[in-house]
TORKOL-4160 file (C-alpha; in steps of 0.2 Angstrom, whole numbers, padded with zeros to 4 digits, m for minus):
359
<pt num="1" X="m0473" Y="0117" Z="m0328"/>
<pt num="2" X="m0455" Y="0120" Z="m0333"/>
<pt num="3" X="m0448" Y="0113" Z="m0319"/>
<pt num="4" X="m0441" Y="0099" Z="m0326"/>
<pt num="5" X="m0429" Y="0108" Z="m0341"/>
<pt num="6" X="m0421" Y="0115" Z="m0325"/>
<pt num="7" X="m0408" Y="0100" Z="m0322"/>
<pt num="8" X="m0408" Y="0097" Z="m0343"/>
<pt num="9" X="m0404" Y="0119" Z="m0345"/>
<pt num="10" X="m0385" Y="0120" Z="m0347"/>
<pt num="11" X="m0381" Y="0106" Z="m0338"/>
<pt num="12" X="m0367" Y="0100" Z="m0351"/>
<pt num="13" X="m0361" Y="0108" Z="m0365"/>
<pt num="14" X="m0349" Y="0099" Z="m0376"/>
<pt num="15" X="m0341" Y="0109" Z="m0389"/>
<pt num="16" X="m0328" Y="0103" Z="m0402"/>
<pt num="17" X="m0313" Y="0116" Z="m0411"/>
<pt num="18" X="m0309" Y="0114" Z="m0427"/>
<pt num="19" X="m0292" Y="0116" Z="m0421"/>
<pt num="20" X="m0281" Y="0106" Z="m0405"/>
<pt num="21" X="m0280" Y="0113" Z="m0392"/>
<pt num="22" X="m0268" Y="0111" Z="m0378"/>
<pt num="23" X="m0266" Y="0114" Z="m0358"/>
<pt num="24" X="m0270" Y="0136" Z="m0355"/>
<pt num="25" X="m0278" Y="0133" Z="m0371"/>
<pt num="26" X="m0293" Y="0121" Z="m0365"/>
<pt num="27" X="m0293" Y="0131" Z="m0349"/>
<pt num="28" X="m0295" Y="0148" Z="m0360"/>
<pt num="29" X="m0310" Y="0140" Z="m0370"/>
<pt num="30" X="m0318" Y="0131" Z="m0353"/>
<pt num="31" X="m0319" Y="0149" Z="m0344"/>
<pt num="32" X="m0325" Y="0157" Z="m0360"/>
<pt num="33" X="m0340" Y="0145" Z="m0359"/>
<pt num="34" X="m0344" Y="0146" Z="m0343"/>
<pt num="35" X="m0346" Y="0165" Z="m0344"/>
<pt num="36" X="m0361" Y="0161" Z="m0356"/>
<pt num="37" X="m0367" Y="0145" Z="m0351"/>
<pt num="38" X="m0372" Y="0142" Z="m0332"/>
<pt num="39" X="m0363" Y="0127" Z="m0327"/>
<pt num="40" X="m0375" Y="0117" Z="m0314"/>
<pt num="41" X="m0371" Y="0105" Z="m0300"/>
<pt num="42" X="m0383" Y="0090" Z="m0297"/>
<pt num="43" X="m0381" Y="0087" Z="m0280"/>
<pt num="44" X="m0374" Y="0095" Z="m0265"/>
<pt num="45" X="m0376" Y="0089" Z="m0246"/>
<pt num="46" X="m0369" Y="0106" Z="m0238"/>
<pt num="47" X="m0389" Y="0110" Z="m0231"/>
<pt num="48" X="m0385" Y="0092" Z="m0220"/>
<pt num="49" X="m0367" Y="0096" Z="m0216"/>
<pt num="50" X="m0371" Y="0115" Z="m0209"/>
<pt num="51" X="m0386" Y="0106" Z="m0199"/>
<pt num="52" X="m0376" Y="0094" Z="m0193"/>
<pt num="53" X="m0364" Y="0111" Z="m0187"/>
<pt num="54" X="m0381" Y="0117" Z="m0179"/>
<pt num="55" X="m0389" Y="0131" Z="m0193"/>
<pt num="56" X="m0385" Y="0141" Z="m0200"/>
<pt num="57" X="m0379" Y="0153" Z="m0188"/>
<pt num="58" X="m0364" Y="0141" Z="m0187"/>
<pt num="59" X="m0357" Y="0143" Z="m0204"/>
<pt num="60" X="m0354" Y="0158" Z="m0211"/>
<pt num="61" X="m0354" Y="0154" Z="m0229"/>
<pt num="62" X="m0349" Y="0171" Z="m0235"/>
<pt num="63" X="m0331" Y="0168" Z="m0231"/>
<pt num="64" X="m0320" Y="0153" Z="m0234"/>
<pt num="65" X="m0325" Y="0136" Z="m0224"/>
<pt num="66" X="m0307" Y="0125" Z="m0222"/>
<pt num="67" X="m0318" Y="0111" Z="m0215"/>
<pt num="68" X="m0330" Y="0112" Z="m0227"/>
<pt num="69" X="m0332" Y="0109" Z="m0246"/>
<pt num="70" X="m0344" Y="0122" Z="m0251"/>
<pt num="71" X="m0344" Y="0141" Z="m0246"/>
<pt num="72" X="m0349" Y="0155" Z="m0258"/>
<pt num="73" X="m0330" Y="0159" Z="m0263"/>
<pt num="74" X="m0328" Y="0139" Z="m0269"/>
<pt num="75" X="m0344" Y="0142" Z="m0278"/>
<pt num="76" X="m0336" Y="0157" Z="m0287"/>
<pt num="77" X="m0321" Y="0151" Z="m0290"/>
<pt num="78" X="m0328" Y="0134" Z="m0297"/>
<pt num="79" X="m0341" Y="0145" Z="m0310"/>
<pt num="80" X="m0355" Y="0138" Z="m0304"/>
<pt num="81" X="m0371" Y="0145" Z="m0310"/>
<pt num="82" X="m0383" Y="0134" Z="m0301"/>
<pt num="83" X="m0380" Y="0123" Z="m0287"/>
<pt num="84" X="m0394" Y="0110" Z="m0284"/>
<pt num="85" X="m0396" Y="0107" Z="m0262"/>
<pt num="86" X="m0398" Y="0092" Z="m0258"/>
<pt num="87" X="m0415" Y="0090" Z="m0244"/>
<pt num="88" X="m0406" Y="0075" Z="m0236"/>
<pt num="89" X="m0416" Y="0066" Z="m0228"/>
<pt num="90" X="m0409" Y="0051" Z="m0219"/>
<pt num="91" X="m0418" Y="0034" Z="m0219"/>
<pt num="92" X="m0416" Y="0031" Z="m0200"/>
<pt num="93" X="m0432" Y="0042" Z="m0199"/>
<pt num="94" X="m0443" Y="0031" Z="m0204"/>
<pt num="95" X="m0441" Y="0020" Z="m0189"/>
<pt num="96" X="m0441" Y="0034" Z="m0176"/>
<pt num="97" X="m0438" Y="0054" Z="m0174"/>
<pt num="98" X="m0446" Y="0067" Z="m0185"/>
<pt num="99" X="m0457" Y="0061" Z="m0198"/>
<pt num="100" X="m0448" Y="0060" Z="m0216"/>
<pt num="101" X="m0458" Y="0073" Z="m0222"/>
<pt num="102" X="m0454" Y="0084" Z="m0207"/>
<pt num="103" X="m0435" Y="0081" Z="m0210"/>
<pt num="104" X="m0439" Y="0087" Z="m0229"/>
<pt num="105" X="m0449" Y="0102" Z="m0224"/>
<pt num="106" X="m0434" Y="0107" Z="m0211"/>
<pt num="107" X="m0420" Y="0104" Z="m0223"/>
<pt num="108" X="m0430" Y="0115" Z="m0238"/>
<pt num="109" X="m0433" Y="0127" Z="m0224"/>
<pt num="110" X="m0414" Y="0126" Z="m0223"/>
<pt num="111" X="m0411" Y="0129" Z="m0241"/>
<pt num="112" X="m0421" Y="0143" Z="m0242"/>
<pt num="113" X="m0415" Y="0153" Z="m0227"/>
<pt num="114" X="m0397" Y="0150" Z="m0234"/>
<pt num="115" X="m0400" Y="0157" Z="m0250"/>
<pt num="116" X="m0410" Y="0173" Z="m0244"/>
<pt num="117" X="m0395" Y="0175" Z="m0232"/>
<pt num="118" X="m0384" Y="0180" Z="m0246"/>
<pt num="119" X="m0393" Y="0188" Z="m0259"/>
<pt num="120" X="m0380" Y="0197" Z="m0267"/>
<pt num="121" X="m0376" Y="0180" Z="m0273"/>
<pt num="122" X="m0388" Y="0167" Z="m0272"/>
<pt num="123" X="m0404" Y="0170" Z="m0277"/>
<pt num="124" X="m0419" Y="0152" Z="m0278"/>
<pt num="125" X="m0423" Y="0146" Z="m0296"/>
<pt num="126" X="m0438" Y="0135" Z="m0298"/>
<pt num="127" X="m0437" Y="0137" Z="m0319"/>
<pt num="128" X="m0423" Y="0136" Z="m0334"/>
<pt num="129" X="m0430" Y="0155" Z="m0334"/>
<pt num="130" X="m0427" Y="0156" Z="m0317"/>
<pt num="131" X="m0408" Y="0150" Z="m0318"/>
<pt num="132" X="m0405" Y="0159" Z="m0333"/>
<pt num="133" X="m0411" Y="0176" Z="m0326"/>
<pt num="134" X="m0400" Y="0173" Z="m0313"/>
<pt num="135" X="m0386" Y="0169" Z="m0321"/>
<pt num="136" X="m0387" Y="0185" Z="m0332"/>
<pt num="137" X="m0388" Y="0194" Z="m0316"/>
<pt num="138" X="m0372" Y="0188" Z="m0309"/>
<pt num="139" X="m0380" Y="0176" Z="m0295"/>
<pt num="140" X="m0379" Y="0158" Z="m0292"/>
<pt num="141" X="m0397" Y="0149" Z="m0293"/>
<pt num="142" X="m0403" Y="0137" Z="m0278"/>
<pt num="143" X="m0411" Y="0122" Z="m0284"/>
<pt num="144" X="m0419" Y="0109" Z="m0271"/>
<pt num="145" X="m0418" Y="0091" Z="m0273"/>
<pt num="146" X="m0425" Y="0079" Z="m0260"/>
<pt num="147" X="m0412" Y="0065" Z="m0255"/>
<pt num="148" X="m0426" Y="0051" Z="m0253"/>
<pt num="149" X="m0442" Y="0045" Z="m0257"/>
<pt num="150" X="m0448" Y="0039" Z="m0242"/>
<pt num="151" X="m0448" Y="0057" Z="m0239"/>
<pt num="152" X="m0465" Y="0059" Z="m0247"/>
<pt num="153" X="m0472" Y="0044" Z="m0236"/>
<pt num="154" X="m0482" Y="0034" Z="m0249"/>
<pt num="155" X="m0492" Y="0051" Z="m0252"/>
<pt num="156" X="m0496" Y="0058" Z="m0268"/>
<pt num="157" X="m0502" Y="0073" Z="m0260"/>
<pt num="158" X="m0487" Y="0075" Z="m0250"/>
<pt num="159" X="m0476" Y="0074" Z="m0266"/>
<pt num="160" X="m0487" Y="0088" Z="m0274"/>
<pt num="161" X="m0483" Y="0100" Z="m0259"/>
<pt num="162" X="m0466" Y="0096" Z="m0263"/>
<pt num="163" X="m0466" Y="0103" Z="m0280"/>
<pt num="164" X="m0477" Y="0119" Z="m0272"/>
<pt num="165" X="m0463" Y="0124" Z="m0261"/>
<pt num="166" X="m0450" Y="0121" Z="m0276"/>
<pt num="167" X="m0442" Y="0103" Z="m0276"/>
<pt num="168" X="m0436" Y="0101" Z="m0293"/>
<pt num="169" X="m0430" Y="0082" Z="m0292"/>
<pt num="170" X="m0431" Y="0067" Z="m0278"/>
<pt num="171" X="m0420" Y="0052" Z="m0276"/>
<pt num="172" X="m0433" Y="0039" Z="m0277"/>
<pt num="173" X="m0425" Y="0029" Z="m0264"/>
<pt num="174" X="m0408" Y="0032" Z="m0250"/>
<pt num="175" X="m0399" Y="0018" Z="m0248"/>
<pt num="176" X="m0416" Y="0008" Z="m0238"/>
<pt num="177" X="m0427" Y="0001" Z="m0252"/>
<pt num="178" X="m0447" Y="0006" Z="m0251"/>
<pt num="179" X="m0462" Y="m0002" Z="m0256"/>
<pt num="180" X="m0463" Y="0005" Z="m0271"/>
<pt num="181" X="m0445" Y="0007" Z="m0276"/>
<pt num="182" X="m0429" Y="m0004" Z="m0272"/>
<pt num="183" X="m0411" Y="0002" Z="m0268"/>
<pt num="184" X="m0396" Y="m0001" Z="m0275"/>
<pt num="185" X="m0391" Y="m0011" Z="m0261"/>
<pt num="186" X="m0404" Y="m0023" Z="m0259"/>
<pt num="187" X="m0401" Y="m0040" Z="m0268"/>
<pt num="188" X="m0419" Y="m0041" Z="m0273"/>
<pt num="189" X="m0422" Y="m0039" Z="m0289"/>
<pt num="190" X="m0439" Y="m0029" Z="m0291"/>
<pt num="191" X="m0439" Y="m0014" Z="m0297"/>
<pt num="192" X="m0456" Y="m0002" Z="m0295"/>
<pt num="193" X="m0472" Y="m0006" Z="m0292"/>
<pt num="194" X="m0489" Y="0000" Z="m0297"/>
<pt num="195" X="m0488" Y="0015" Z="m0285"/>
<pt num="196" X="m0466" Y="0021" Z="m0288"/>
<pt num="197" X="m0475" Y="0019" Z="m0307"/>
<pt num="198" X="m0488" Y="0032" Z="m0300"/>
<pt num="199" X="m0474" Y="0040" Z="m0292"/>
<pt num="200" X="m0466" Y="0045" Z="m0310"/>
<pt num="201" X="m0481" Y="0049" Z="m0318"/>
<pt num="202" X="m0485" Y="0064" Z="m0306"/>
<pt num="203" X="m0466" Y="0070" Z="m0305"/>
<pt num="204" X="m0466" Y="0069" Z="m0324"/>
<pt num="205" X="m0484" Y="0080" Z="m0320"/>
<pt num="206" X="m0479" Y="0091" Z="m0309"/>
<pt num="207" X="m0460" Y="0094" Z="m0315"/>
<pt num="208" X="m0450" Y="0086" Z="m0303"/>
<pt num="209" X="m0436" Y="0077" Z="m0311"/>
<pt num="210" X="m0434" Y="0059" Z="m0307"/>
<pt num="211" X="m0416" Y="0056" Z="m0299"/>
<pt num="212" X="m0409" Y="0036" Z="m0302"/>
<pt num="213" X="m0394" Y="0038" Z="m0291"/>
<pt num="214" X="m0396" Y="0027" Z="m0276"/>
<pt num="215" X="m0409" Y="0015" Z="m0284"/>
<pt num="216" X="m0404" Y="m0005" Z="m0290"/>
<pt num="217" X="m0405" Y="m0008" Z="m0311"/>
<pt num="218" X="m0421" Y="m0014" Z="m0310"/>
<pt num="219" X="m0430" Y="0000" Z="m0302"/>
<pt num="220" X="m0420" Y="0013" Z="m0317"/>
<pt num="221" X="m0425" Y="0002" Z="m0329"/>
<pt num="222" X="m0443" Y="0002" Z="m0325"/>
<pt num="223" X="m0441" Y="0021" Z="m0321"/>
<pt num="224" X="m0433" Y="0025" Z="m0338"/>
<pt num="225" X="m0449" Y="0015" Z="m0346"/>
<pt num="226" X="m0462" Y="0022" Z="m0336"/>
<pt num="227" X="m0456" Y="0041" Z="m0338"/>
<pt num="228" X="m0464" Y="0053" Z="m0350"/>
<pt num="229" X="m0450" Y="0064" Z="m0345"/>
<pt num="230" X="m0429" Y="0064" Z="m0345"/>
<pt num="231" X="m0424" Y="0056" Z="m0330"/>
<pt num="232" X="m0406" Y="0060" Z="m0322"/>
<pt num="233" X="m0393" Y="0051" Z="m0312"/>
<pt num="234" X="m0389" Y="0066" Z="m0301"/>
<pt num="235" X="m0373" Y="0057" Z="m0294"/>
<pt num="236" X="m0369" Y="0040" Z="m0301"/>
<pt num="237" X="m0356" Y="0034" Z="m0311"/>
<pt num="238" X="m0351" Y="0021" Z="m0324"/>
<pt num="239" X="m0351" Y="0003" Z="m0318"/>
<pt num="240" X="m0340" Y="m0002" Z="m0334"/>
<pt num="241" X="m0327" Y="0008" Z="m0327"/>
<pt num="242" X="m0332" Y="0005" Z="m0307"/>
<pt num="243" X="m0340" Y="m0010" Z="m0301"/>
<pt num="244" X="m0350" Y="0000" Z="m0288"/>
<pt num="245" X="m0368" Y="m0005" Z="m0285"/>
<pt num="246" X="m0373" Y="0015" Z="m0287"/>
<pt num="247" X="m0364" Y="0017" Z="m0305"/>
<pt num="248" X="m0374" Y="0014" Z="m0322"/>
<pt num="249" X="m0372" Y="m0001" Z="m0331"/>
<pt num="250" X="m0371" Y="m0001" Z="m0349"/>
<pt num="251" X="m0386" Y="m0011" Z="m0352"/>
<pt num="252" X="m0396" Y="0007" Z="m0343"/>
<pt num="253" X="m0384" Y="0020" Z="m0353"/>
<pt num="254" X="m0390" Y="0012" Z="m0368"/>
<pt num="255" X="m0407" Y="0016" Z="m0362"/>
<pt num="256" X="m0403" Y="0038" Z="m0357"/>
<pt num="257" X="m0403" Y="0045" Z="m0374"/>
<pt num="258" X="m0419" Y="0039" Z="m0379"/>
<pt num="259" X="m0427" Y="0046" Z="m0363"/>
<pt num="260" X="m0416" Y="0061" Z="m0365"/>
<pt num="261" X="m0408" Y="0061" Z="m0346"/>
<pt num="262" X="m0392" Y="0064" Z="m0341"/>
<pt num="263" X="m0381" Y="0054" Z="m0330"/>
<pt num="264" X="m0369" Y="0068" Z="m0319"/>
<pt num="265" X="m0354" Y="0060" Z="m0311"/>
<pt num="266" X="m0349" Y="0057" Z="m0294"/>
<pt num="267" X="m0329" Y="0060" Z="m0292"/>
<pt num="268" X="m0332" Y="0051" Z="m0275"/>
<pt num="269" X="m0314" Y="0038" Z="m0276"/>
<pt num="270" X="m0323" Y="0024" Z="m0275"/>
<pt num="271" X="m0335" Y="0028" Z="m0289"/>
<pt num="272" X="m0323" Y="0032" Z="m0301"/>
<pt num="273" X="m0308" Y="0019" Z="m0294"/>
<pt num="274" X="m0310" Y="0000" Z="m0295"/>
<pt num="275" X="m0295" Y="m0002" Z="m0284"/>
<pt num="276" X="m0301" Y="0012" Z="m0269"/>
<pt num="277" X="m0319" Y="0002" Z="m0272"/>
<pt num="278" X="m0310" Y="m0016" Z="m0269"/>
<pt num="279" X="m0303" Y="m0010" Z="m0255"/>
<pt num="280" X="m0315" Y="0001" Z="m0247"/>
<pt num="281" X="m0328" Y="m0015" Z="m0249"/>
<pt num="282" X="m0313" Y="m0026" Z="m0241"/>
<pt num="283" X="m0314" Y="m0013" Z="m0227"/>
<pt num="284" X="m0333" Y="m0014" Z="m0226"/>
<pt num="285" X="m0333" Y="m0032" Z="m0226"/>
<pt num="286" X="m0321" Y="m0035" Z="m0214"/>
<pt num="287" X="m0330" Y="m0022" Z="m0203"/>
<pt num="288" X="m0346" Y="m0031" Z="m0204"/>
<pt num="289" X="m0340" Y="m0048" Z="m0199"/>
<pt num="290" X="m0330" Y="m0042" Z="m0184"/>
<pt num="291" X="m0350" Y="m0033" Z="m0180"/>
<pt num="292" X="m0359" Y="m0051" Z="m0184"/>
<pt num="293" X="m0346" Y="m0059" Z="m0172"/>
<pt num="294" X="m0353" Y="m0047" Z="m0155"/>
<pt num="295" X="m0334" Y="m0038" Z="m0157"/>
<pt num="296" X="m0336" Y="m0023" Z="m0145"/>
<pt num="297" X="m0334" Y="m0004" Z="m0152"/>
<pt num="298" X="m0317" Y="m0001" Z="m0146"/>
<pt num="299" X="m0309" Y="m0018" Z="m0151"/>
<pt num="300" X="m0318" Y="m0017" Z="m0169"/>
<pt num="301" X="m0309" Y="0002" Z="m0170"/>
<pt num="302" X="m0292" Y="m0006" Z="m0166"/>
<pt num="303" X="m0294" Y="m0021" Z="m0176"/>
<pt num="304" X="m0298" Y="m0010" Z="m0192"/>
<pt num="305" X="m0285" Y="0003" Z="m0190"/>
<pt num="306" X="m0272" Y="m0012" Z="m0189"/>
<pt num="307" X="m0280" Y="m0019" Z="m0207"/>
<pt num="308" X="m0278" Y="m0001" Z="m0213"/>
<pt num="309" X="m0260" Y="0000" Z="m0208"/>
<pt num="310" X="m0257" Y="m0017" Z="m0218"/>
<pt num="311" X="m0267" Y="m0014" Z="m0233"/>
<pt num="312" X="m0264" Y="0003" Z="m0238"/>
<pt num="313" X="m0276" Y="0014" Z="m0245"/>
<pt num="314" X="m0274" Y="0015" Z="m0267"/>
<pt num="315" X="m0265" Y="0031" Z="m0267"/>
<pt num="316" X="m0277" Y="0046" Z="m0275"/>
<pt num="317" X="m0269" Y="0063" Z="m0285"/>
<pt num="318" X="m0274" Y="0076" Z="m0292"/>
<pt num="319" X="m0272" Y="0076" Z="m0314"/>
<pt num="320" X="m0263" Y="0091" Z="m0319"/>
<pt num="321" X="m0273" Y="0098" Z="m0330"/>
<pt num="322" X="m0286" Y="0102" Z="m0319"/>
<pt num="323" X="m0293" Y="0119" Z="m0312"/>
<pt num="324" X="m0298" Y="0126" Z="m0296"/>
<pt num="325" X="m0317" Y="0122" Z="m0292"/>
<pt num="326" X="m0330" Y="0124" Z="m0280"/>
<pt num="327" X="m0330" Y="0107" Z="m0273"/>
<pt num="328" X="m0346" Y="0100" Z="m0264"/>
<pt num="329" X="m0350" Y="0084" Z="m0253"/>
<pt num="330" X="m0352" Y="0072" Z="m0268"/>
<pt num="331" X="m0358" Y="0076" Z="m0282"/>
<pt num="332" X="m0343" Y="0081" Z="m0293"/>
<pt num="333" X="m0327" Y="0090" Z="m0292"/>
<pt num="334" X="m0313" Y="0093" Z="m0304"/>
<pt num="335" X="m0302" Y="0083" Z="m0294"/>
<pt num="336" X="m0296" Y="0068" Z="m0303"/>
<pt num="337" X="m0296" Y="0050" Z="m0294"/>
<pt num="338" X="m0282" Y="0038" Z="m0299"/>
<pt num="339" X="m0275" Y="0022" Z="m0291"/>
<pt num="340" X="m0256" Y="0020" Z="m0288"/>
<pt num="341" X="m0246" Y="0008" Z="m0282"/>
<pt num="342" X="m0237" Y="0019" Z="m0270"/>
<pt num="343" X="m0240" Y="0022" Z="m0251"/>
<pt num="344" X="m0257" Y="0030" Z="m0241"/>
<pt num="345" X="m0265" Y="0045" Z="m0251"/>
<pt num="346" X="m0261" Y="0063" Z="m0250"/>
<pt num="347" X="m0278" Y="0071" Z="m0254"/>
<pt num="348" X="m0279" Y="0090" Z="m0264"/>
<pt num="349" X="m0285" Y="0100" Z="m0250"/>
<pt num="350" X="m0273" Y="0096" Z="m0238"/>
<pt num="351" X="m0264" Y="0086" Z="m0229"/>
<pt num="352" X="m0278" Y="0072" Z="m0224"/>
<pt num="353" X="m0280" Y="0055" Z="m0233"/>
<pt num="354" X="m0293" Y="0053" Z="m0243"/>
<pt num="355" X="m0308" Y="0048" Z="m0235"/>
<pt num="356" X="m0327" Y="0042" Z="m0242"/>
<pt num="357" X="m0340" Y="0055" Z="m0238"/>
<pt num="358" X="m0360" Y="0051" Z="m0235"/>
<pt num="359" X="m0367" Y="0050" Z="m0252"/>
C-alpha cells in the first residue's frame, strides 16, 4: 500500500529564491505555492471537540464556528489541502466505558460522516493519489489518524481493520504508557518491547504511518530503529528550544533524516515557549500538591486563581509577518508564540487569554 506517502506527500516544501524577498513578497510566493502544492495538517482534534458538542448535528461546520478553531471557511482560508482527523481516543477507557476500539470505530465513524456531509469540499483520501486528486479538484482531503495505541487493544488483527477502514497513522501511545510502548510522561525509561516492535512492523506493512508525538525518547528511539518505514512526529516540537517532555531532542532529530520522517510542529504556547512551559509546569505542580494534600475542589479552584493573579501568565502575540490560517486544536497554526515581560496575554482570536488546549 501507499498509505504511508500520504503524511510524507506535500507535507513541507521548502523553496529558496535566488533573490530576497521581503514582507507581501514572501506572502505572494507562499500563496503561489500552495495553489500547487497541497499543504497538509498532521493533526487536528475537531472529530473530539464536535462530539464533546453532541455530533454532528451540533455543529454546522459549513459556516464560521467563533468557539471553534476549525470550520470549512478556516480551512479555506488557511489553504489547507488535507487535514489529517484526529480518532481521539482518551486513555480513561481503558479502565471503564466503551472499549478503546469502540471509542475508535465511533470517532472514525465521526470522521467519515463529516466529511460526506460536505462534499462540495471535503472529500476522504486513503493515498498521496487520493490527496492529490483532490486537491486538483478543488476539495480538502480527510486523512484519519488514531490518537492512541491502546486503541488497537494489544491486537494485530484489530490494528489491521484499522488500516481496512482507512487509518493512515496512530499515536503509539496518549499520554498513559502501554505494555508495549512508554509515554512521554512516564519516568521509566523502556522504550518498546517485542510486541510495540511487532506493532511497527505491520504499520510499516500495512501503511500506517507511525506517529512519535506523545511517546518518552526511548520508545522513538527504538521506533525509529525498528521502522522499515518514515516515521513522523505529528505534533511535537524541539526540546532544544522547549524543555517540554513531548518535544524532540536533538539526540532523536539526528536520527529523522535517515528514516526519512518528518517532525510537524505544535504552536501550542507551551511547546514552543520555555517561559509559558515554566509556568504552566509551576501551575501544574502546585496544583498537584494542593490534590496530594486532600484540598477540596473549590478551595483548590480559589487557591490557583490567587497563584495566577500573582504570577502572571508570559504574555503571547501574534508575529507580524504572519497570515490568516485555518487554525485547529493543536497541531499547528501560523500564530506565533513569544514570551514578554509585560502583563496577562491578549490571545489572536479575541479577547481571552491564552489558554493550553488537550493535546
Amino acid at each position: 500500500m501507499e498509505g504511508w506517502k500520504v503524511g510524507m506527500s506535500a507535507v513541507l516544501l521548502c523553496t529558496v529564491p535566488s533573490f530576497p524577498l521581503y514582507g507581501q513578497d514572501y506572502r505572494a510566493q507562499a500563496l503561489r505555492i500552495l495553489k500547487t502544492v497541497p499543504l497538509i495538517d498532521g493533526h487536528n482534534d475537531i472529530p473530539d471537540a464536535i462530539r464533546e458538542r453532541g455530533g454532528l448535528d451540533s455543529v454546522d461546520f459549513a459556516v464560521l464556528q467563533p468557539k471553534l478553531m476549525t470550520d470549512i471557511p478556516k480551512l479555506r482560508a488557511g489553504a489547507v489541502g488535507g487535514q489529517f482527523w484526529a480518532a481521539y481516543v482518551p486513555v480513561t477507557t481503558m479502565d471503564s466505558g466503551p472499549h478503546p476500539a469502540v471509542y475508535a470505530l465511533e470517532q472514525i465513524d465521526l470522521i467519515k460522516r463529516l466529511c460526506a456531509r460536505h462534499p462540495r469540499d471535503l472529500a476522504m483520501a486513503y493515498s498521496a493519489a487520493d490527496v492529490e486528486r483532490n486537491f486538483k479538484g478543488g476539495k480538502i482531503s480527510c486523512l484519519i489518524g488514531i490518537e492512541g495505541g491502546h486503541a488497537i487493544e494489544n491486537s494485530l488483527g484489530t490494528l489491521r481493520m484499522f488500516a481496512t477502514l482507512g487509518v493512515r497513522y496512530i499515536t503509539l501511545t496518549h499520554w498513559r504508557s502501554l505494555s508495549w510502548a512508554t509515554a512521554s510522561t512516564d519516568t521509566a525509561r523502556r522504550g518498546l518491547s517485542a510486541f510495540g516492535r511487532e506493532v511497527v512492523h505491520e504499520m510499516n506493512r500495512l501503511g500506517i504511518l507511525v506517529d512519535l508525538s506523545h511517546v518518552n525518547d526511548a520508545t522513538m528511539s527504538d521506533a525509529l530503529h525498528a521502522a522499515h518505514a518514515p516515521v513522523m512526529f505529528s505534533h511535537s516540537s524541539a526540546r532544544a528550544l522547549t524543555h517540554h517532555a513531548r518535544d524532540v531532542p536533538d539526540s532523536i532529530l539526528r536520527l529523522v533524516p535517515a528514516n526519512g520522517g518528518i517532525v510537524m510542529v505544535n504552536f501550542n504556547p507551551g511547546f514552543v515557549s520555555e517561559a509559558v512551559r515554566v509556568y504552566e509546569d509551576s501551575l501544574e505542580g502546585r496544583a498537584g500538591a494542593l490534590r496530594a494534600s486532600g484540598t477540596d475542589a473549590t478551595a483548590l479552584r480559589d487557591s490557583v486563581k490567587a497563584w495566577q493573579a500573582r504570577a502572571r501568565r508570559p504574555r503571547c502575540h501574534r508575529w507580524p509577518t504572519t497570515s490568516t490560517t485555518s487554525g485547529g486544536w493543536s497541531a499547528w497554526t501560523t500564530w506565533a508564540w513569544a514570551p514578554t515581560s509585560t502583563a496577562s496575554p491578549r490571545c489572536p482570536w479575541g479577547s481571552r487569554t491564552c489558554r493550553s488546549f488537550r493535546i
